[in-house]
SERO-4910 file (N, C-alpha, C, O; in steps of 0.05 Angstrom, whole numbers):
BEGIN
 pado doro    nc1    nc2    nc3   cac1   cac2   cac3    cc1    cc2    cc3    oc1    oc2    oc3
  Unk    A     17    -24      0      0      0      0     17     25      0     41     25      5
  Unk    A      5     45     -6     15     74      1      1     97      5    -23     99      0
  Unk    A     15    114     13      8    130     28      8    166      9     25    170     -8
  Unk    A    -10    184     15      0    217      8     -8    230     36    -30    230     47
  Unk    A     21    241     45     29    262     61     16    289     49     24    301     29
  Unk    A    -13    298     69    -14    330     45     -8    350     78    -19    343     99
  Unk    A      8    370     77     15    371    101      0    414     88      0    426     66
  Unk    A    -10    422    116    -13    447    106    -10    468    125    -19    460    146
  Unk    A     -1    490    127     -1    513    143    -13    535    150     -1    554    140
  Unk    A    -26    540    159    -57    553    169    -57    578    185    -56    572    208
  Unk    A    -58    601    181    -68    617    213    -74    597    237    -91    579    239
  Unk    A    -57    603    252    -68    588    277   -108    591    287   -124    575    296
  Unk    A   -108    617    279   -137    627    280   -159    618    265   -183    620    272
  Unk    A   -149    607    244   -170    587    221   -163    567    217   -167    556    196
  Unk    A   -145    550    241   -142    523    238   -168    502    245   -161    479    241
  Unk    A   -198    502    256   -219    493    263   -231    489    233   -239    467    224
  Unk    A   -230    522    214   -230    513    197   -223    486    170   -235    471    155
  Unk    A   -194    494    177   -173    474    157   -184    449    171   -192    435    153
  Unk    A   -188    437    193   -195    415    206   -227    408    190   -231    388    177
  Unk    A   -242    423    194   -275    428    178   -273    420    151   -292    411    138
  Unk    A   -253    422    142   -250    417    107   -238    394    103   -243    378     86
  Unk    A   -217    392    123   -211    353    115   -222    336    124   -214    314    119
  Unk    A   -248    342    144   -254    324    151   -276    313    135   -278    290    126
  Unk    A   -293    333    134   -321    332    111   -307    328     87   -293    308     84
  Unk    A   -311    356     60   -304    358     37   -280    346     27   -278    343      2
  Unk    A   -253    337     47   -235    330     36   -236    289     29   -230    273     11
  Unk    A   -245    292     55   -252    261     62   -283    246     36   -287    222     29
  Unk    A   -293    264     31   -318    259      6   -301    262    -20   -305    246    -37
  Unk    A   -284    278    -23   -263    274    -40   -250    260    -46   -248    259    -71
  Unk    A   -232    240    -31   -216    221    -31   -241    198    -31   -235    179    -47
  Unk    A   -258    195    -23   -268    174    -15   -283    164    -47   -293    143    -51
  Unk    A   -279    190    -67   -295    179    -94   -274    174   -109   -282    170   -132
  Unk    A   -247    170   -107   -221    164   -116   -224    132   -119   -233    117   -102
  Unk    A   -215    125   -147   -204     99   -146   -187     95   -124   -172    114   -118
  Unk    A   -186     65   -107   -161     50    -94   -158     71    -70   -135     76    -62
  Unk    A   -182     84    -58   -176     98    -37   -186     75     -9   -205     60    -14
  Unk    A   -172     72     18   -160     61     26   -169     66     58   -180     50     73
  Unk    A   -157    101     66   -171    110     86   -156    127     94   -138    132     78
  Unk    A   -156    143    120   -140    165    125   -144    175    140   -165    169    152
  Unk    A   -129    197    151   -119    201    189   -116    233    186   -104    241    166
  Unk    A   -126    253    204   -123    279    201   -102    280    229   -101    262    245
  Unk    A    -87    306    229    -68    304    254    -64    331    249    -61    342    227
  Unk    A    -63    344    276    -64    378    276    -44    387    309    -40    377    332
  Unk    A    -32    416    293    -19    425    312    -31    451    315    -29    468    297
  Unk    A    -45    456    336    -62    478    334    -46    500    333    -43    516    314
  Unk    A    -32    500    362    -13    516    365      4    540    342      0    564    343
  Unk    A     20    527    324     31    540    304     11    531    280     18    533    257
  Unk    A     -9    524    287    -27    519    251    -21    507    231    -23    516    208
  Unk    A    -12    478    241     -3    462    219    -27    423    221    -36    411    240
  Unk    A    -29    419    193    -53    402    185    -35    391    177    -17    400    163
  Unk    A    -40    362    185    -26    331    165    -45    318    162    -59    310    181
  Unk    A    -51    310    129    -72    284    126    -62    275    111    -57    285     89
  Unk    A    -57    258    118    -54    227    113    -75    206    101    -92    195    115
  Unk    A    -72    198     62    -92    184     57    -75    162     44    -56    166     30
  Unk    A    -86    133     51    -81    110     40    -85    101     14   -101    117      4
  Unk    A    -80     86      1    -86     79    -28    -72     45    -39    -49     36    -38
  Unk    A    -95     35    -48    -83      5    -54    -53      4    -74    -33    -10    -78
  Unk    A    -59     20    -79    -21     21   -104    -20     43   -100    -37     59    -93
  Unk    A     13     44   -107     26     82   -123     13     84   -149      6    107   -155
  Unk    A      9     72   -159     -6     90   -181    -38     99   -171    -42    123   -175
  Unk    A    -57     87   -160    -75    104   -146    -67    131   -132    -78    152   -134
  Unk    A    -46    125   -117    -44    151   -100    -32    172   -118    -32    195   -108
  Unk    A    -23    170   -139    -12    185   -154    -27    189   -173    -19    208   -187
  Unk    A    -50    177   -182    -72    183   -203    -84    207   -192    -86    231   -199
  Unk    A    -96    189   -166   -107    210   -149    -99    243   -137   -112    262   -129
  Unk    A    -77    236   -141    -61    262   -125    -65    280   -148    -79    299   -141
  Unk    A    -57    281   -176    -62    291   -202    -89    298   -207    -95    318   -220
  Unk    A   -110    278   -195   -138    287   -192   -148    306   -187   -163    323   -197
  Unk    A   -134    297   -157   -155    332   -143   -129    347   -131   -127    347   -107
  Unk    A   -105    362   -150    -92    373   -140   -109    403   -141   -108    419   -122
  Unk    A   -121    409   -163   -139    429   -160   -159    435   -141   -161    456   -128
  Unk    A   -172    416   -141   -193    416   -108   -181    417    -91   -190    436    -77
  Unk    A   -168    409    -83   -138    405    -51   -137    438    -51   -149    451    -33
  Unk    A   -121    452    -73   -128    481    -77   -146    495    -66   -144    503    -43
  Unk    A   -163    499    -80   -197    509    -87   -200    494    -50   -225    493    -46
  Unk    A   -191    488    -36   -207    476    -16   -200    487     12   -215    493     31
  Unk    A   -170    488      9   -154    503     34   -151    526     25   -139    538     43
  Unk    A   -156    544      2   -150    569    -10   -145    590     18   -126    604     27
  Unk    A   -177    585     26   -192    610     51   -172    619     77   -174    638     93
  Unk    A   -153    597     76   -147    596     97   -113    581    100   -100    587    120
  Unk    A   -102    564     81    -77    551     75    -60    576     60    -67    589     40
  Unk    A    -34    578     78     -1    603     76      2    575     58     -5    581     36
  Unk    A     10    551     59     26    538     40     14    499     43     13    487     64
  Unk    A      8    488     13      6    469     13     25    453      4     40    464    -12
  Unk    A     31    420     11     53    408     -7     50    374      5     49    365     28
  Unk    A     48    365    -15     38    329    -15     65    314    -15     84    326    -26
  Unk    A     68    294     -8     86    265    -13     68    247    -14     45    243     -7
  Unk    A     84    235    -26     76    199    -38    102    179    -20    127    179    -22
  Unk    A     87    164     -5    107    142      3     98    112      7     77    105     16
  Unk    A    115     97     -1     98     65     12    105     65     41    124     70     55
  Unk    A     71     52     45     67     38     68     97     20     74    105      3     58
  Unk    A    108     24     95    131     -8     92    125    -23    106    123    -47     99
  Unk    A    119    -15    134    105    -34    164     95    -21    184    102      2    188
  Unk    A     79    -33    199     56    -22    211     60    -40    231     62    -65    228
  Unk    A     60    -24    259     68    -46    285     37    -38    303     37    -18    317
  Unk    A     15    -54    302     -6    -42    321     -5    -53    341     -5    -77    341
  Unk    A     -4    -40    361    -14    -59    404    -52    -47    400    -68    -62    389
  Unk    A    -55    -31    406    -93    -19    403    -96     -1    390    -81     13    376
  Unk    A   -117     -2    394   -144     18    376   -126     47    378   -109     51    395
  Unk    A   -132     63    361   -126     89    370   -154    104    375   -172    104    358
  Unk    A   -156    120    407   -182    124    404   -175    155    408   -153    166    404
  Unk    A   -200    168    418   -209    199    422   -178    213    444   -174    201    465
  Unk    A   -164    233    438   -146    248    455   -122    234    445   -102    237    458
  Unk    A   -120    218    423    -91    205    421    -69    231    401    -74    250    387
  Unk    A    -47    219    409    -24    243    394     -7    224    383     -5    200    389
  Unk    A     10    244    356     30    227    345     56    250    341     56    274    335
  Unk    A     72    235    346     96    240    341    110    232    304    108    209    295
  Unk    A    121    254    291    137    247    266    158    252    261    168    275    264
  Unk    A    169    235    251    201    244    245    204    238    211    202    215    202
  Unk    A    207    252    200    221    251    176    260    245    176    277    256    190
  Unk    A    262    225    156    277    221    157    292    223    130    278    220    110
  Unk    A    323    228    125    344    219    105    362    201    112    374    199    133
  Unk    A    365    187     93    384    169     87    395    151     57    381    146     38
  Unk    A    407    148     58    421    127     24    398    113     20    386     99     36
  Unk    A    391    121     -9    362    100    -17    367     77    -20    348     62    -21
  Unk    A    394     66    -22    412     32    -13    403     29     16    411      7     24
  Unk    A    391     40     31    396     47     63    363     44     67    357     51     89
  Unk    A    335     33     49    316     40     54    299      6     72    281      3     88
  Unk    A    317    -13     58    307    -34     73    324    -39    105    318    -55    123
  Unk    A    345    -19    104    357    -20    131    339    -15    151    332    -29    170
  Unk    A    331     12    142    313     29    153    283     15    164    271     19    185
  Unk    A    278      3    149    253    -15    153    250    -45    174    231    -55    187
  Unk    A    282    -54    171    287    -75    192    301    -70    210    313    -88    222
  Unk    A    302    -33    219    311    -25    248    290    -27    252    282    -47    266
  Unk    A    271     -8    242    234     -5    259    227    -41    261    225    -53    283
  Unk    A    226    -46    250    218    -80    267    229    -96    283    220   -118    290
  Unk    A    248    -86    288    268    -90    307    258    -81    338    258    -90    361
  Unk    A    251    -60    323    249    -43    354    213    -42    373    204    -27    390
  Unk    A    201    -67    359    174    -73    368    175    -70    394    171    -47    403
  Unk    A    180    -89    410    185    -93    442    196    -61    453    183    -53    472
  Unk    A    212    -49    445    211    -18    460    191    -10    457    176     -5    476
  Unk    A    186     -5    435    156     18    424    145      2    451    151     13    472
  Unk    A    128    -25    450    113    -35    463    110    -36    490     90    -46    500
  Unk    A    137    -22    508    148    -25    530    140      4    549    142      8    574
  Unk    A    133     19    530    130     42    534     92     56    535     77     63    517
  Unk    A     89     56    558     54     60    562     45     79    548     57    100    542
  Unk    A     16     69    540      3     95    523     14     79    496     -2     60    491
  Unk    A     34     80    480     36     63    453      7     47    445     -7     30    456
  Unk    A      6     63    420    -17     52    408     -5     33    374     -3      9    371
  Unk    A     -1     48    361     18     37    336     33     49    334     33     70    348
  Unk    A     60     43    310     68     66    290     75     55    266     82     32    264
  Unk    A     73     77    240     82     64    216    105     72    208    115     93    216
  Unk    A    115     60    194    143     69    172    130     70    138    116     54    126
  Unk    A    143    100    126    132    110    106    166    117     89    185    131     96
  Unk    A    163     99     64    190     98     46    195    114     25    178    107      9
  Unk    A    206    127     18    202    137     -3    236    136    -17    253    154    -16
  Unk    A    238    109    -31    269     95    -35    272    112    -59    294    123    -55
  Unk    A    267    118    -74    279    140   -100    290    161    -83    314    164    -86
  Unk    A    276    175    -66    290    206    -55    305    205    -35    317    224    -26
  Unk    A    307    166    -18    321    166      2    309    185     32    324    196     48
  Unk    A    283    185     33    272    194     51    248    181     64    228    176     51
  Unk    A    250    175     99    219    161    107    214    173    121    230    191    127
  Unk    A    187    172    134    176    182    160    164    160    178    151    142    168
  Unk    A    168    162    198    156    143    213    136    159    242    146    172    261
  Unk    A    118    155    239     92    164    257     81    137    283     70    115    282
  Unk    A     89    149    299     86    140    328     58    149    340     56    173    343
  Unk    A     33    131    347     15    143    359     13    134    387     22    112    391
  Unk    A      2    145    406      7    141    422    -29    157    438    -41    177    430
  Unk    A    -37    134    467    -59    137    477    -72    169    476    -93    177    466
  Unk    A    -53    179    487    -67    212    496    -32    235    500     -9    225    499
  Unk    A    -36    261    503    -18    275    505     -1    270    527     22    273    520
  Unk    A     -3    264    553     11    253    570     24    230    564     48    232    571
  Unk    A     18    209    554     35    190    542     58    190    518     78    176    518
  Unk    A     49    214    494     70    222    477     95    234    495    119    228    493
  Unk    A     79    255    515    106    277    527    125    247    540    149    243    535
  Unk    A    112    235    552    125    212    572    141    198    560    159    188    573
  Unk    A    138    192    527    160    170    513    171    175    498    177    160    480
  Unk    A    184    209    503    206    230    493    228    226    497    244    236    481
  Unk    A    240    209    519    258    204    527    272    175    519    295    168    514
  Unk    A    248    161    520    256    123    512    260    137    473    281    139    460
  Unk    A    244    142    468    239    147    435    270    162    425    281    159    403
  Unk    A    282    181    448    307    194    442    330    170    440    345    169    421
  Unk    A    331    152    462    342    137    456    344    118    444    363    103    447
  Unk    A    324    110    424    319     90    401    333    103    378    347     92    361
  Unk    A    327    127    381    323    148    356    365    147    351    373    149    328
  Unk    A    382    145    369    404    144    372    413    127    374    437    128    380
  Unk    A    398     96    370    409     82    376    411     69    340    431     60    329
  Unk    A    393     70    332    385     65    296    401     89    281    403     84    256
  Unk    A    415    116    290    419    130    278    454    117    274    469    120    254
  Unk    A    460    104    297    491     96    299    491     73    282    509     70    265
  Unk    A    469     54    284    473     36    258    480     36    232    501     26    224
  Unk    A    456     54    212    451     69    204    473     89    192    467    112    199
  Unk    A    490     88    180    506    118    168    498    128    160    479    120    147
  Unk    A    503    157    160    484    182    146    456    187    141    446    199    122
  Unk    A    445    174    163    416    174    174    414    200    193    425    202    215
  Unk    A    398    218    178    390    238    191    364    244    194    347    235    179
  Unk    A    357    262    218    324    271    228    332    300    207    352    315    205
  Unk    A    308    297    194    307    315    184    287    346    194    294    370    193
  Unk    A    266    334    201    243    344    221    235    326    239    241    302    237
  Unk    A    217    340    263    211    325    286    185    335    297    194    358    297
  Unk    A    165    337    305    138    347    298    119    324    320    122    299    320
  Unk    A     93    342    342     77    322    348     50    334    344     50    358    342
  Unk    A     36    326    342      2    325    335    -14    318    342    -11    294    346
  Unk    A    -36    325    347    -66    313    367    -75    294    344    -77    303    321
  Unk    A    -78    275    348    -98    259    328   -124    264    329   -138    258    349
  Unk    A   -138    281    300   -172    287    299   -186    266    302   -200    258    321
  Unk    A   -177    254    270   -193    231    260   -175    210    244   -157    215    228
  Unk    A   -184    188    254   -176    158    234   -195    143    222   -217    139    232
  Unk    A   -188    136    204   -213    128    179   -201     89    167   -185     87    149
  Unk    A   -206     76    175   -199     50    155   -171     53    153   -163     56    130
  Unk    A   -145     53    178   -119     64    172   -110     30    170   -120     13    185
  Unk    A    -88     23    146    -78     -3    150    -63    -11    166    -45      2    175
  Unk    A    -69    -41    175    -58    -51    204    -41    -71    190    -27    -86    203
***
């Protein structure tokens, strides 16, 4: 499977808005897409930033699709989006313990590294099940590849905001511990988010 990152930047003041539009109109949008899949809204109120996250049975769906409604995506956050900008990545693995329910947060890290370096990258995160798992509040997280550009993200969700703040410290030390494996594996960004909504996300 795969994934499009549409990540957007908002007035902090009309971010209820930007939330109002992906949840309704954006989500009726994707949902009349061939090979659409399902999808996760995630918001930083604070500085006014929107991540949605939509699934798709192939890259070529998510990329038909993305070509689809790059105009509507437009026309949609116009009122209220300083800057829009999408990725395309495969799904690589998906580690779930529970449900993700109402008050949950995620943590993201974007990542670089040698696109020789992308299945590395994929059999540290499964590696590292039993920590994630060790750590309360852990709900899932995925790894997101994108081996042409040599770039992933991996999204950590976790029960509620007290549990993200709490596994800042175990997560730092993973985060250093895969980075020493790893040559020229860098954080590129680092970013956490209230989880709105999850829709049919793959397990």
């Amino acid at each position: 499977m795969f994934a499009r990152h549409t990540y957007v930047t908002v007035d902090p003041r009309r971010i209820d808005d930007a939330i109002t539009a992906a949840q309704k109109n954006g989500r009726e949008m994707l949902r009349e897409q061939p090979g659409y899949s399902g999808m996760a809204v995630f918001v930083d109120r604070d500085l006014g930033k929107l991540l949605v996250v939509s699934a798709w049975e192939s890259e070529q769906a998510c990329r038909d699709s993305d070509q689809a409604l790059r105009e509507q995506r437009a026309t949609l956050f116009a009122p209220f989006a300083a800057t829009i900008s999408a990725d395309i990545y495969e799904i690589a693995s998906v580690h779930r313990l529970r449900d993700v329910g109402e008050g949950a947060a995620m943590r993201r890290h974007v990542l670089e590294h040698e696109a020789a370096d992308a299945d590395r990258l994929i059999e540290a995160f499964n590696s590292r099940a039993a920590d994630r798992e060790s750590v309360p509040g852990f709900c899932r997280a995925t790894a997101f590849v994108d081996r042409g550009r040599g770039r992933s993200t991996i999204g950590l969700i976790y029960a509620d905001r007290e549990a993200l703040i709490a596994s800042r410290s175990a997560n730092a030390q993973v985060r250093a511990e895969v980075s020493r494996q790893i040559e020229g594996l860098n954080t590129r960004s680092m970013e956490e988010f209230e989880v709105v909504m999850t829709e049919n996300l793959p397990t």
